[in-house]
SENU-620703 format. One record per residue: z, y, x of N, C-alpha, C in turn; residue in three letters. Coordinates in steps of 0.05 Angstrom, whole numbers. Atoms other than C-alpha are relative to their C-alpha. Layout:
N
> n_Z | n_Y | n_X | ca_Z | ca_Y | ca_X | c_Z | c_Y | c_X | r
> Z | Y | X | Z | Y | X | Z | Y | X | ALA
...
END
This chain:
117
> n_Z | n_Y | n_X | ca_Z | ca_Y | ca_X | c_Z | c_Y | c_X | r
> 0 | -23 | 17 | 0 | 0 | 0 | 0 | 25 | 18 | UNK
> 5 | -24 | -24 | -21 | 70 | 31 | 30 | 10 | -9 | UNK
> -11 | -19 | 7 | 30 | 116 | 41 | -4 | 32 | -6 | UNK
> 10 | -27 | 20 | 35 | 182 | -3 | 7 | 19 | 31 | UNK
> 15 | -33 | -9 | 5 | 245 | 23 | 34 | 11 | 3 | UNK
> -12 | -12 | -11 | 62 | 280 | 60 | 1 | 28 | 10 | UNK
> 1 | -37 | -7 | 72 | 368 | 69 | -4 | -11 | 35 | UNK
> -2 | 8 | -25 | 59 | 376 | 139 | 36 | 17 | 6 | UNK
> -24 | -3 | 2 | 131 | 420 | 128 | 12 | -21 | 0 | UNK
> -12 | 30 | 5 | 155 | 347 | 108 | 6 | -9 | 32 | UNK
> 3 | 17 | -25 | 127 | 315 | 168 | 11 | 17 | 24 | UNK
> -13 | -15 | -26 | 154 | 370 | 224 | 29 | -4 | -19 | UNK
> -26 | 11 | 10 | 222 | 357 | 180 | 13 | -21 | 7 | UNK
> -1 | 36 | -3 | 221 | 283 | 188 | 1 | 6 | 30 | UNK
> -2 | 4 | -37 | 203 | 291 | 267 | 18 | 11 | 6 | UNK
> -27 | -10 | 2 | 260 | 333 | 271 | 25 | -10 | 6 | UNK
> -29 | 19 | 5 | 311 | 295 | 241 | 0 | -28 | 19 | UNK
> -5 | 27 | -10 | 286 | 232 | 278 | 1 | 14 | 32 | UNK
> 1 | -7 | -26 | 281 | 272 | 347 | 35 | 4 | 3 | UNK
> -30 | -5 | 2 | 358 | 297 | 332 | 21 | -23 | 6 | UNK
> -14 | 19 | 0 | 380 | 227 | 314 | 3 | -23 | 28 | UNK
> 9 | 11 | -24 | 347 | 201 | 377 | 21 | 15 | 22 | UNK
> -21 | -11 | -18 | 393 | 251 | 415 | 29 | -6 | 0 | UNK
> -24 | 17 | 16 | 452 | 226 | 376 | 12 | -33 | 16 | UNK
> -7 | 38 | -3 | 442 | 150 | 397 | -2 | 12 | 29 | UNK
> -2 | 4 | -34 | 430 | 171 | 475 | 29 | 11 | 6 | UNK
> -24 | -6 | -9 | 491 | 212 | 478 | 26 | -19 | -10 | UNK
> -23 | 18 | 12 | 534 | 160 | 434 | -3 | -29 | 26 | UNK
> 3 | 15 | -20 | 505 | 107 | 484 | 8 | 12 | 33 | UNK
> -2 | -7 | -37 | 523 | 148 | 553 | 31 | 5 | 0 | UNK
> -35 | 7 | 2 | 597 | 153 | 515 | 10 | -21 | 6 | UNK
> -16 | 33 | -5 | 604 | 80 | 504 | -6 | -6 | 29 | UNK
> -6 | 14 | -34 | 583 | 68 | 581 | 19 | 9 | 14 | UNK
> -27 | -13 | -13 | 635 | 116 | 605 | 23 | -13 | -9 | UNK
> -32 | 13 | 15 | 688 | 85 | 553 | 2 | -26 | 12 | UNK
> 4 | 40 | -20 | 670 | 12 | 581 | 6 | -2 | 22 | UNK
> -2 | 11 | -33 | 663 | 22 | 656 | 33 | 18 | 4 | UNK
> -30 | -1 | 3 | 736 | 66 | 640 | 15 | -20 | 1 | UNK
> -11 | 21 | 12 | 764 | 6 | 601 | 5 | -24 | 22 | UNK
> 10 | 23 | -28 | 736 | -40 | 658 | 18 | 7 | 27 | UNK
> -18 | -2 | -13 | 773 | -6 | 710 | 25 | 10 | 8 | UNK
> -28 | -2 | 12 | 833 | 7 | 683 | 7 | -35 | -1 | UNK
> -12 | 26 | 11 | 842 | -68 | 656 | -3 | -15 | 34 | UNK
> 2 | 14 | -17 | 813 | -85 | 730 | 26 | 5 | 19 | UNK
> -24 | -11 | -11 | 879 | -44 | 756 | 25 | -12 | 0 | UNK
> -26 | 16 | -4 | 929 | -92 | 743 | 20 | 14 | -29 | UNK
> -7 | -19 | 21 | 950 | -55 | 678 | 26 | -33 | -16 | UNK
> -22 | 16 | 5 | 1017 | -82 | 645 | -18 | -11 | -28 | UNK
> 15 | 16 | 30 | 1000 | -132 | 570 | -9 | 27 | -9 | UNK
> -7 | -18 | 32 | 1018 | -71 | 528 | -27 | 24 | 10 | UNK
> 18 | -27 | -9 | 978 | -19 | 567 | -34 | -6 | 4 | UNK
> 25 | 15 | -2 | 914 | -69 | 575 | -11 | -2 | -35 | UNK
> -2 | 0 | 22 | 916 | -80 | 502 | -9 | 21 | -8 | UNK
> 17 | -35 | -8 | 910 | -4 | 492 | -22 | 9 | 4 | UNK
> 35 | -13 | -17 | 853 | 4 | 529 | -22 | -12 | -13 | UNK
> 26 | 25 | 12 | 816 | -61 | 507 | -5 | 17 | -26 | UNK
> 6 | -9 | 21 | 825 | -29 | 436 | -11 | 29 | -12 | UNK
> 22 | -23 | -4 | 806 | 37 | 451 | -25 | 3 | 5 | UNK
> 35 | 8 | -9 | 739 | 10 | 483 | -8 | 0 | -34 | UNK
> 20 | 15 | 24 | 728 | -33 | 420 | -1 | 23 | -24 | UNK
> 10 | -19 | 22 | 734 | 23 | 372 | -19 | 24 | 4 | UNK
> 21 | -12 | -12 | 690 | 64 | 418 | -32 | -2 | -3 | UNK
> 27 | 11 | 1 | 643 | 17 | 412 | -11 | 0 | -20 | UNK
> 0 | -3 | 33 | 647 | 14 | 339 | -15 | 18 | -18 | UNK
> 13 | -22 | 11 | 628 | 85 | 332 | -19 | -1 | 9 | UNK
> 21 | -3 | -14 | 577 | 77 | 386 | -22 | -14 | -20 | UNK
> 20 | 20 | 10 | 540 | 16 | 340 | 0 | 20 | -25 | UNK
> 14 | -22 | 20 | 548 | 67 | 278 | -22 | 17 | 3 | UNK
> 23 | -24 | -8 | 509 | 116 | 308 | -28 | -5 | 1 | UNK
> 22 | 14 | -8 | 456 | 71 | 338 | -11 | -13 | -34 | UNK
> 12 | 6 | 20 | 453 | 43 | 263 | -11 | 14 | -15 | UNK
> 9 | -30 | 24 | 445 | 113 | 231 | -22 | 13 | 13 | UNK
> 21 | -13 | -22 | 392 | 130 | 291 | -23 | -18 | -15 | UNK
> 21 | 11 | 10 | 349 | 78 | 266 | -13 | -9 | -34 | UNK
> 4 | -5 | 29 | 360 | 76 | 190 | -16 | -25 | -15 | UNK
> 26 | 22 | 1 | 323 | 2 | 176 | 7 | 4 | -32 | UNK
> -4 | 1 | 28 | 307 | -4 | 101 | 12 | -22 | -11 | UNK
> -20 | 20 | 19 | 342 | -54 | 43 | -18 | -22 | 9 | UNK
> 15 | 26 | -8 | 276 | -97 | 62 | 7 | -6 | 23 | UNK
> -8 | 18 | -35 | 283 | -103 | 136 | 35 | -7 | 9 | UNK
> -37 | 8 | 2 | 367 | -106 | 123 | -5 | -30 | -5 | UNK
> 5 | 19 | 5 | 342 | -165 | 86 | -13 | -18 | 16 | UNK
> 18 | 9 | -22 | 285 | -191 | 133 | 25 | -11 | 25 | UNK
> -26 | 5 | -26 | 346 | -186 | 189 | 22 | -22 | -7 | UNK
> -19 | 25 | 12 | 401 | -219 | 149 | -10 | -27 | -2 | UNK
> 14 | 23 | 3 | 360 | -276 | 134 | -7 | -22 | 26 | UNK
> 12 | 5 | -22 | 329 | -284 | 199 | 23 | -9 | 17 | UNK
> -26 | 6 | -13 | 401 | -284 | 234 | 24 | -15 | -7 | UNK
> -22 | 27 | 14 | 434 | -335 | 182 | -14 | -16 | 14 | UNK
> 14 | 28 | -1 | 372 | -379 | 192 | 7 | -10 | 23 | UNK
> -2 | 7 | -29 | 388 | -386 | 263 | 21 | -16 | 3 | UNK
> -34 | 15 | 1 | 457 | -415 | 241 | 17 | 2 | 27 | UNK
> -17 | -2 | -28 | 490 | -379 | 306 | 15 | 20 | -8 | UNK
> -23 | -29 | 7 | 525 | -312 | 263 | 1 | -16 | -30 | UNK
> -8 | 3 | 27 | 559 | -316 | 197 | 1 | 22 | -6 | UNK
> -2 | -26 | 20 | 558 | -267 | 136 | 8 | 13 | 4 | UNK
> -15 | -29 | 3 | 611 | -233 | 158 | -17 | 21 | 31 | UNK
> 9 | -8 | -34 | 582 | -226 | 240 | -26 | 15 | -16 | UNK
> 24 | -9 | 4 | 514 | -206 | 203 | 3 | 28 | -18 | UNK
> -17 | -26 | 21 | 554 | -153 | 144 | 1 | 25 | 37 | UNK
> -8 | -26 | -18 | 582 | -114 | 209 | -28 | -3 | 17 | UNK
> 21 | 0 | -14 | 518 | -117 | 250 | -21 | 17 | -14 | UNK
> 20 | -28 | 22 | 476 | -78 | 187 | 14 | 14 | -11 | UNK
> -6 | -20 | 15 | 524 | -45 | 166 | 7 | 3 | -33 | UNK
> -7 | 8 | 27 | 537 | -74 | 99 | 27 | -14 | 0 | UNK
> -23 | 17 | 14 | 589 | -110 | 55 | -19 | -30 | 5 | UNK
> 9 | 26 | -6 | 589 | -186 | 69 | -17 | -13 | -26 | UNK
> 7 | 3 | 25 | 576 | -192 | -8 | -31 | 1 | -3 | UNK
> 27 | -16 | -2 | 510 | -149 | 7 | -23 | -24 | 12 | UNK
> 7 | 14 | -16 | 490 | -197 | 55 | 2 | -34 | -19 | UNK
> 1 | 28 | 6 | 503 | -261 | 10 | -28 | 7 | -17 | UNK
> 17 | 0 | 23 | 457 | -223 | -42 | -34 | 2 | 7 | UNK
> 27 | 1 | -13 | 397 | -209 | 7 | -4 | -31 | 4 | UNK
> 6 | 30 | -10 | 407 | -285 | 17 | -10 | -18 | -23 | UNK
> -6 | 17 | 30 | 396 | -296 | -59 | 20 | -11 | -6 | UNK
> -14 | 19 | 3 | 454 | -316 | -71 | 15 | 30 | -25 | UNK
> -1 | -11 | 21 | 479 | -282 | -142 | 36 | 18 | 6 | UNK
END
């Protein structure tokens, strides 16, 4: 199916927002390497349980926001959510829930792209 006729206002809009979002995911990606190779040598420091712990969990929620970003940089539609989910059950190596946080959905979301009612 073609796609509809587009303003060229539209289309310098759209490049825009995707050039912006593109700046978004590099700088969320040059955070999470700093938060990691931090995390990394801090925990490589001999760091007490409690204070290792800490850190580890500060990474992982680092990272958390970092995979938000990267998910909102690329924006895949309900088809290719679906297309993906599918594709990443079939493999039988992630489960609903590993595949839910990976797109960005509810696990529920992910049973229903599976057909499943």
């Amino acid at each position: 199916m073609p796609e509809p006729a587009v303003s060229a206002d539209a289309a310098r809009m759209r490049a825009v927002a995707q050039a912006r979002r593109r700046r978004e995911a590099i700088t969320a990606l040059r955070v999470g390497e700093a938060a990691c190779s931090y995390a990394a040598g801090q925990l490589g420091n001999g760091l007490d349980p409690a204070g290792a712990r800490r850190t580890a969990m500060e990474a992982a929620a680092e990272l958390v926001a970092v995979a938000e970003v990267l998910r909102r940089s690329v924006r895949p539609t309900r088809f290719e959510r679906q297309r993906m989910a599918r594709q990443w059950i079939g493999r039988g190596r992630l489960s609903a829930r590993q595949v839910a946080d990976r797109l960005g959905v509810s696990e529920r979301t992910v049973w229903r792209y599976l057909g499943h009612p």
